[in-house]
TILUM-717842 format. One record per residue (C-alpha): x negated, y negated, z; residue in three letters. Coordinates in steps of 0.5 Angstrom, whole numbers, plus 2048, in hexadecimal, padded with zeros to 3 digits. Layout:
residues N
XYZala;...
END
This chain:
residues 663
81B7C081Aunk;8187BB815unk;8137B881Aunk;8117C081Bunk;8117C1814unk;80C7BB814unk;8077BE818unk;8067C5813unk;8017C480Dunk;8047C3806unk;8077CA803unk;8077CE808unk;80E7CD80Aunk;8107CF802unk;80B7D5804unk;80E7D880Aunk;8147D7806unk;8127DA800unk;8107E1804unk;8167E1808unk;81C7E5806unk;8217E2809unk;8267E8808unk;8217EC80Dunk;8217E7812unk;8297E6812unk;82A7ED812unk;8277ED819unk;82D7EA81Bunk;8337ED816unk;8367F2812unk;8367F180Cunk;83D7F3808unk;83B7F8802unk;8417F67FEunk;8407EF7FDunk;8387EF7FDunk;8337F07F8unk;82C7F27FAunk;8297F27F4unk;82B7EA7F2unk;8297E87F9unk;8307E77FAunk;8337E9801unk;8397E8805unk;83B7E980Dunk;83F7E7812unk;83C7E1815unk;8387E181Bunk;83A7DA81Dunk;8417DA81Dunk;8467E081Funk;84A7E4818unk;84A7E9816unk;8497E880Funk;8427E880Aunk;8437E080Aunk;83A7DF80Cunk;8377DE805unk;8307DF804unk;82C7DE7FEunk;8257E27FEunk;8237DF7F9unk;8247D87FAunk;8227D9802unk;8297D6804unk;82F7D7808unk;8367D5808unk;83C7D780Cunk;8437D4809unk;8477D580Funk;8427D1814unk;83E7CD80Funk;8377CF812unk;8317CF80Dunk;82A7CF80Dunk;8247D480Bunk;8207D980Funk;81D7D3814unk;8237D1817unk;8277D8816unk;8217DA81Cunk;8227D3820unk;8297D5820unk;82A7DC822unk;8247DC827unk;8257D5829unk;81F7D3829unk;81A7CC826unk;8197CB81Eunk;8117CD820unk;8137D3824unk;8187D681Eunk;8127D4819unk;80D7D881Eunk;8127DF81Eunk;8127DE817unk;80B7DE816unk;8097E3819unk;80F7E7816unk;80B7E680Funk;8047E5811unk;8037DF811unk;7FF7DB816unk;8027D3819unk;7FC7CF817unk;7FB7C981Bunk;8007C381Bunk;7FF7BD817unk;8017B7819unk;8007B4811unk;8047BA80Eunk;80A7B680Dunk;8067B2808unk;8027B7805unk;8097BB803unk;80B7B4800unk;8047B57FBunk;8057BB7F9unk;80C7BA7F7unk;8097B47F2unk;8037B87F1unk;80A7BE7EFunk;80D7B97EAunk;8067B77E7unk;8067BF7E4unk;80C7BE7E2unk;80A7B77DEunk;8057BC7DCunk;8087C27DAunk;80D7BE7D7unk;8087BA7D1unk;8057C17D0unk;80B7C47CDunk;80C7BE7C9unk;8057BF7C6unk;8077C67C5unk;80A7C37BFunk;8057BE7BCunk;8007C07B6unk;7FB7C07BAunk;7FE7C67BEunk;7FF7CB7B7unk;7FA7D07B8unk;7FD7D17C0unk;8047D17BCunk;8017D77B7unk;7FD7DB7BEunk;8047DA7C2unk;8087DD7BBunk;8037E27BAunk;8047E47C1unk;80B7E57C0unk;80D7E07C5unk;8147DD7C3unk;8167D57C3unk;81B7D87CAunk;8147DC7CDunk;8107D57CBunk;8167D17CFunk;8187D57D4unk;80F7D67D7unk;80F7CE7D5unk;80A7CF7D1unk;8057C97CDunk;8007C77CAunk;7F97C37CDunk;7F67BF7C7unk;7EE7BF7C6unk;7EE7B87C9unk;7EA7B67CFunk;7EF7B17D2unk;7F57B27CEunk;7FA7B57D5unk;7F57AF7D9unk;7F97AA7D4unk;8007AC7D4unk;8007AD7DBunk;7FC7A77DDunk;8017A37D8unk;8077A57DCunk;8047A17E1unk;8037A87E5unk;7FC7A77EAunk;7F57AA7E9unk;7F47AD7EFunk;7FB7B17EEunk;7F87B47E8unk;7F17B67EAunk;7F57B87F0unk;7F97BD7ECunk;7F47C07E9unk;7F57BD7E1unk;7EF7B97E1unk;7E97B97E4unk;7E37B37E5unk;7DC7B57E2unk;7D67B57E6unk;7D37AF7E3unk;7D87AA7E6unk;7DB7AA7DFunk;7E47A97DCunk;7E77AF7DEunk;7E97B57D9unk;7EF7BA7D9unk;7ED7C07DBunk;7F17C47D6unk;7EF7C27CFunk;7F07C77C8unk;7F57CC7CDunk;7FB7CF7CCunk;7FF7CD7D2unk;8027D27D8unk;8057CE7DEunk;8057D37E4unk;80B7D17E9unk;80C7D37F0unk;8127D77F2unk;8167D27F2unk;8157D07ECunk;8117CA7EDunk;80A7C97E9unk;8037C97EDunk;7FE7CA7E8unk;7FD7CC7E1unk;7F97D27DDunk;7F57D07D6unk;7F37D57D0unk;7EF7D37CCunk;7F07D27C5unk;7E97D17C2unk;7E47D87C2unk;7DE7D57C5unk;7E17D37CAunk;7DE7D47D1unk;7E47D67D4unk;7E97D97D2unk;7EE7D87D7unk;7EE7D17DCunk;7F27D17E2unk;7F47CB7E6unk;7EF7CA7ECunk;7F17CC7F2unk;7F57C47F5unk;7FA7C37FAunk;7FF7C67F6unk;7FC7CC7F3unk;7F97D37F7unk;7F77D87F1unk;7F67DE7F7unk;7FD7DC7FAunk;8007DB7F3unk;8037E07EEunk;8057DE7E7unk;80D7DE7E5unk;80D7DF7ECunk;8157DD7EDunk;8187E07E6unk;8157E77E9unk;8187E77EFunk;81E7E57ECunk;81E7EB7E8unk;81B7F17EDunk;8227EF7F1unk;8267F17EBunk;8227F87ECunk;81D7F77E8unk;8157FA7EAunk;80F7F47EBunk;80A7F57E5unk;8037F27E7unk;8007F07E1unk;7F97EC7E0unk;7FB7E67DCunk;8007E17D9unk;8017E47D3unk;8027EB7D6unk;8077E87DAunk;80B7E57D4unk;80A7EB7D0unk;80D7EF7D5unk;8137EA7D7unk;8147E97CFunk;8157F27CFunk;8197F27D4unk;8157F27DBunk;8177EC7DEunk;8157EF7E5unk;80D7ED7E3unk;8087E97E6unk;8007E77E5unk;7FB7E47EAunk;7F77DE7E8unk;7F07DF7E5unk;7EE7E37ECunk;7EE7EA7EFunk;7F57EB7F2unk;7F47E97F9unk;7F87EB800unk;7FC7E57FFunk;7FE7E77F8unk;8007ED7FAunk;8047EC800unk;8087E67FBunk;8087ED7F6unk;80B7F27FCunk;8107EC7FEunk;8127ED7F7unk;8137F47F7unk;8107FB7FBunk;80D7FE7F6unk;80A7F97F0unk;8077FD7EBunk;8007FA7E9unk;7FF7FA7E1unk;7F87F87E0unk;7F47F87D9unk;7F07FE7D8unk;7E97FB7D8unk;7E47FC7DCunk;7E67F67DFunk;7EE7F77E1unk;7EB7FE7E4unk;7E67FA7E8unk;7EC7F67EAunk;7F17FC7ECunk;7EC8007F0unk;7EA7F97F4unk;7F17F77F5unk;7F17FF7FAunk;7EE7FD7FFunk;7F27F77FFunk;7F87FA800unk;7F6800803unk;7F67FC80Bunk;7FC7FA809unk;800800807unk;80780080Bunk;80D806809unk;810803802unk;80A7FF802unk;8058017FDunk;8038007F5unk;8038057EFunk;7FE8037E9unk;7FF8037E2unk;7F88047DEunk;7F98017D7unk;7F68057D2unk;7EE8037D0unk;7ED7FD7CDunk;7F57FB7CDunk;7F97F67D3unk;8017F67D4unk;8027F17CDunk;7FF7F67C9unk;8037FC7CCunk;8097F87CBunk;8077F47C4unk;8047FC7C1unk;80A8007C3unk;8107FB7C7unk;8137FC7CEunk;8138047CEunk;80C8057CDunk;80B8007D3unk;8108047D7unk;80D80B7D6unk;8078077D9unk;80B8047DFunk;80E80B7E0unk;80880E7E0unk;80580A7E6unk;80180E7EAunk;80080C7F2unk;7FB8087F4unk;7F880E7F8unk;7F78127F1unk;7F380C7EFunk;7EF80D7F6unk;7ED8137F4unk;7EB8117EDunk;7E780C7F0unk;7E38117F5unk;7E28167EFunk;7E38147E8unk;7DB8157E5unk;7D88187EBunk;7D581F7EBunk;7D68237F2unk;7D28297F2unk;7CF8297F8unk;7D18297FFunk;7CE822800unk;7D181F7FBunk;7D88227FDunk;7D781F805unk;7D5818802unk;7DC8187FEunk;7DF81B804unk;7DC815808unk;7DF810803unk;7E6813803unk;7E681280Bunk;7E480B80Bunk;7E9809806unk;7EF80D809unk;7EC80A810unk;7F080480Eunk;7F680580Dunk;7F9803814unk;800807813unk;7FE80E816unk;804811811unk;80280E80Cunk;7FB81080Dunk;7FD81780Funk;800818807unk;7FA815804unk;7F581A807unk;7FA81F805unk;7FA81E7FEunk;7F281C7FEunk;7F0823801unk;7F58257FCunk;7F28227F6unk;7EA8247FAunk;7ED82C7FAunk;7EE82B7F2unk;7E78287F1unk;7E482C7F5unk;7E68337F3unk;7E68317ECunk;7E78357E5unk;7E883C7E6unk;7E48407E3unk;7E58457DCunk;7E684B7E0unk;7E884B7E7unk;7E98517EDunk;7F08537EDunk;7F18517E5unk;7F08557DFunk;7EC8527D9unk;7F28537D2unk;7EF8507CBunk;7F28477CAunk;7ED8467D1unk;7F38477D6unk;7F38497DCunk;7F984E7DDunk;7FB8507E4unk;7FB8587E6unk;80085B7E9unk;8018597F0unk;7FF85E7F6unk;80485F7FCunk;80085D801unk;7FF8557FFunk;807855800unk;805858806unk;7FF853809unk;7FF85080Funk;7FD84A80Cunk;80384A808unk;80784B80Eunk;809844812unk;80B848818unk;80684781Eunk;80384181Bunk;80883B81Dunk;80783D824unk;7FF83E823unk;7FF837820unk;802834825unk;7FE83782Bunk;7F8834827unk;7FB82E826unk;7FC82C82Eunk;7F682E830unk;7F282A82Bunk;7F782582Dunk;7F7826835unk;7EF827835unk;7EE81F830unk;7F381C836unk;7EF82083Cunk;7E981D839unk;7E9818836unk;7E3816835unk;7E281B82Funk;7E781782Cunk;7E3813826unk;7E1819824unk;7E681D821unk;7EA81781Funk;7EA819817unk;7EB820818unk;7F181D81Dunk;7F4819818unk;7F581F812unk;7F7825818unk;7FF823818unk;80282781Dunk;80882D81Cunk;80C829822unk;80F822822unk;80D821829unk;806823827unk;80681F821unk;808819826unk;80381B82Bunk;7FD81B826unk;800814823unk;7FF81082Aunk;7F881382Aunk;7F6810824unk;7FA80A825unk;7F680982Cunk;7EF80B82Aunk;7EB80682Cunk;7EE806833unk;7EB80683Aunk;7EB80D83Bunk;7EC80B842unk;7F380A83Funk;7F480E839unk;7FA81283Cunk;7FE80D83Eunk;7FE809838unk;800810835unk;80581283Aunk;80780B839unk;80980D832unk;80B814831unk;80E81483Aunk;80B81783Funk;80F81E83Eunk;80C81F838unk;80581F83Bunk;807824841unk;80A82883Cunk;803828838unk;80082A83Funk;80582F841unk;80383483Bunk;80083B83Dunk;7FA83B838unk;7F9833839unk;7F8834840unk;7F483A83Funk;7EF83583Aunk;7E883483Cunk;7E882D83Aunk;7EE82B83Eunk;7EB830844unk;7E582D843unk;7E6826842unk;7E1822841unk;7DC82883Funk;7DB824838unk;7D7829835unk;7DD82E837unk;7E282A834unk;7DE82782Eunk;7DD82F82Cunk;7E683182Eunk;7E882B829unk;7E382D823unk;7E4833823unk;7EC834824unk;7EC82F81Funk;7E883381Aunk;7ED83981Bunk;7F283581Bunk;7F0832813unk;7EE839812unk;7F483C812unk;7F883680Funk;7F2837809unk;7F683E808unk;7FC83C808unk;7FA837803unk;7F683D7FFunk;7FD8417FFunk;80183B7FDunk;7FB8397F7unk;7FA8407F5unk;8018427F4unk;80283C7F0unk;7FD83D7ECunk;8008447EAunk;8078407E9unk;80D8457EBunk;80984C7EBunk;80684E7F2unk;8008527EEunk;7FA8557F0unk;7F684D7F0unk;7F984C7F6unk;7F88517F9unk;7F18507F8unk;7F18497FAunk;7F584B800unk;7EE850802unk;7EA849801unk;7EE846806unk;7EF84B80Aunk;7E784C80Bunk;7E784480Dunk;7EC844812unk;7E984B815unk;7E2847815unk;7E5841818unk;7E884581Eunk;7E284981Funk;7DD846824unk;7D7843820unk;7D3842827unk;7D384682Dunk;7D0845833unk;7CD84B837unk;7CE84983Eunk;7D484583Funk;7D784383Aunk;7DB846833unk;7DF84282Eunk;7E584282Funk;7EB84382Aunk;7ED83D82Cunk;7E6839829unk;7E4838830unk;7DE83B834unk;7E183E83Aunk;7DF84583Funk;7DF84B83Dunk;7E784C843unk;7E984583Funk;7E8848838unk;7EC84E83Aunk;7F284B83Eunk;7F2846837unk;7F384C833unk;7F884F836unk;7FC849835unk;7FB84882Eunk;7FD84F82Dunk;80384F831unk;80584882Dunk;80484B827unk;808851827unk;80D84D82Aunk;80D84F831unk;80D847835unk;811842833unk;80E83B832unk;80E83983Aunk;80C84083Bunk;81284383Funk;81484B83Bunk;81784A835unk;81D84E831unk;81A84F82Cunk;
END
């Protein structure tokens, strides 16, 4: 084992470990007692997988990433758990691990066991460091950073408990505690604490004039140091430590292992922006909170933050910065996206970040902010239409073109779906927009309200208000949109974004449409064996067997790819159309709250006219062909038998596989 630990790379063992939940991993294998575990501390019990017994003897600490077993005494970390239970080799288990927490095995490297020897070193030369920073904290030359700390509100415990110091304005004064305890020179630039100059001169401390704040990895061992600068003319405010052997700021978060500790007593993950918002918020009680180091969060960071806990909330500075920063970090996340697995954001108010919230008006100002979080895909459609103006049919495709190319990268098709769900919501309301003063159906009463009229006997009794008929409408379109995209797949690409927001009325549609999209990009030569494959040969013939798909002219014609390019379009319309209507129906009777009144009866007319409009043929040839109600061009003897098909299925007389029903 330690031969092959050799040839990895310094760290990344410490990573893997980091990122892998040893509870998840045992869980594969075990049960976990309920009574004696306790998932919110990391600390669960089962029966050993290496041992017959019937009592939750197997300790497992997922903080720590240690097991233990009292009866046989078996123990290690998630590494050998994997060796063990699948028999196989310390690369292997490392390799299953890796691709559990996706992360790539780089290449071995026979000098690993010395470079891990000099991080170590270089891990006790910050810790010299950190050390003598904290004693200069205490000197007459830190007084100002003594009084900015006191003004901050930082208490002697905070200032112990985030090892807080203090960096003298001298050019070499760590170089000569450092260089006096006999620590060697390449260590101390190799850590990132001091630096030679370009013209070959001594080196220089890189922190010089700062407050001091050690950032620890998540097992608590310092890897770089970040500085504020306590004169105003300073060129930068705030110094980290350059990237070294030690410390990765895009794969590294600040408080990393305090927050995790804390979001497993049950605790939400707050991403702030800086170290004093993360103080600020673990001094008011929001011990679950974390930082990235000087850059925009990064996937690397995001991922750590997910391992954390399944939905961080982003609390960024209201500036035009921190908003610049949460609208870059969705389209990271978006790809990413898994069910459980998102992010909310909490937009601090302009010109105020989680210190300010929390110094003006304590932890219950911060927590109706945190409780207020909106989903990322509110802060989306913000993003795509806060200050535009869309008055024209262009400007509204462009938006429309936008919002597809961002949903288009989300990989999970559930998640997507509920996202163009909520997003064509949200372009319904921008879209309709105000209502006016005065509107059909409604009558005008002094204080500028719309008061509703009496409601009319025939809105009770619209078509459109009745589900009856529409079910079995909907999926007869449903399936042969469906069948004529199998039948001829080369028309696939081109419906991919109306396919995405159809969400069929079956669960076997459903499943049908998710092996389509899965295999989009396949040969169509093997298209429906790769479908088949997943929803099972039965579900297809099913399909196939239904009257009024045979009946299609896309799938009669197959390979007609005009004809199916017309069927597909147009039963589509009809479909969205009628579902529109529904939509109006729902939207209206809303609007009204619980009187059903004369404005719905007004918009329901509306929406009826769009669905009439919709089912009527909008071209017609006059030799051959009509439109059919199907959306598909077919002769005049196809439109007719089709017709009678769908008013025998509309009032009931056929049953889904076309045998007389009771009904």
């Amino acid at each position: 084992m330690i031969q092959n630990t050799m040839s990895l790379p310094p760290g990344f063992l410490e990573e893997l470990r980091t990122r892998t939940s040893l509870s998840q991993v045992v869980g594969r294998k075990v049960m976990w007692d309920a009574r004696k575990s306790n998932q919110g501390k990391g600390d669960m019990w089962a029966p050993c997988p290496f041992h017959q017994e019937k009592t939750a003897s197997f300790h497992v600490d997922d903080r720590q990433g240690f097991y233990y077993c009292f009866g046989c005494h078996a123990k290690g970390d998630a590494i050998s758990f994997i060796r063990e239970t699948e028999n196989v080799g310390f690369m292997e288990a490392v390799e299953i691990l890796a691709r559990e927490s996706g992360m790539q095995v780089p290449a071995r490297d026979p000098k690993a066991q010395q470079k891990a020897d000099r991080r170590t070193e270089l891990a006790d030369v910050m810790e010299q460091a950190v050390q003598f920073f904290r004693l200069q904290l205490k000197t007459g030359a830190a007084a100002d950073a003594r009084e900015y700390l006191t003004r901050r509100g930082l208490s002697q415990e905070t200032q112990d408990r985030f090892d807080i110091g203090f960096a003298p304005d001298n050019r070499q004064a760590l170089w000569s505690h450092l260089t006096g305890k006999g620590v060697a020179h390449d260590l101390i630039i190799d850590a990132g604490l001091a630096a030679r100059p370009d013209n070959g001169g001594a080196p220089y401390d890189r922190f010089r004039g700062r407050i001091i704040y050690p950032i620890r990895n998540p097992r608590g061992r310092c890897i770089a140091l970040g500085g504020r600068a306590m004169a105003a003319d300073a060129r930068t405010k705030y110094l980290n430590s350059p990237e070294t052997e030690l410390f990765d700021k895009g794969r590294s978060l600040y408080n990393h292992g305090p927050a995790r500790e804390a979001s497993g007593k049950g605790q939400t993950l707050v991403v702030a922006e800086g170290y004093m918002d993360v103080i600020a918020l673990v001094e008011a009680g929001f011990g679950a909170c974390v930082a990235p180091l000087g850059t925009a969060i990064t996937e690397d960071q995001l991922r750590l933050m997910w391992r954390i806990h399944p939905e961080p909330v982003i609390a960024l500075d209201g500036d035009t910065a921190g908003l610049r920063a949460a609208m870059r970090l969705i389209d990271i996340a978006l790809p990413l996206l898994e069910a459980g697995q998102s992010l909310r954001f909490a937009i601090m108010p302009e010109g105020q970040d989680p210190d300010d919230i929390v110094r003006a008006g304590g932890a219950g100002a911060m927590q109706k902010l945190l409780d207020g979080a909106v989903p990322m895909v509110t802060l989306l459609w913000r993003r795509e239409t806060e200050g535009k103006n869309f008055d024209s049919p262009e400007r509204k495709a462009a938006l429309d073109k936008t919002l597809r190319e961002a949903l288009r990268k989300i990989t999970d098709t559930s998640i997507r779906g509920h996202y163009g769900d909520e997003v064509n919501r949200l372009r319904r309301d921008l879209f309709r927009g105000k209502p006016m003063a005065r509107q059909p159906g409604k009558v005008w009463r002094p204080g500028g309200r719309n008061v509703p009229l009496p409601p009319m006997p025939v809105t009770k009794g619209s078509y459109l208000v009745s589900a009856a008929g529409q079910v079995a409408e909907d999926r007869m379109r449903e399936s042969v949109i469906l069948a004529t995209l199998i039948a001829n797949p080369a028309i696939l690409p081109d419906f991919e974004g109306a396919l995405e927001g159809m969400h069929p009325s079956t669960p076997e549609l459903q499943a049908l449409l998710g092996a389509i999209l899965r295999h989009l990009g396949a040969d169509p030569d093997i298209l429906r064996a790769k479908i088949e494959d997943v929803v099972g040969v039965q579900a297809l013939e099913k399909l196939f067997a239904s009257s009024h798909v045979q009946i299609a002219p896309g799938v009669r014609n197959s390979g007609d790819i005009e004809v199916a390019t017309l069927c597909v379009a147009q039963e589509l319309a009809k479909l969205e159309t009628r579902r529109g209507a529904e939509r109006e129906i729902a939207d209206a009777e809303q609007d009204m709250g619980d009187l059903a009144d004369e404005g719905i009866t007004w918009r329901l007319q509306q929406a009826a006219e769009a669905r009439n409009k919709a089912e009527r043929s909008q071209t017609e040839d006059k030799t051959e062909y009509e439109t059919g109600d199907n959306g598909a061009r077919m002769n005049r003897d196809e439109r007719s038998a089709f017709e009678q098909l769908l008013d025998r299925i509309e009032y009931g007389k056929i049953g889904d596989k076309g045998e007389n029903s009771a009904q």
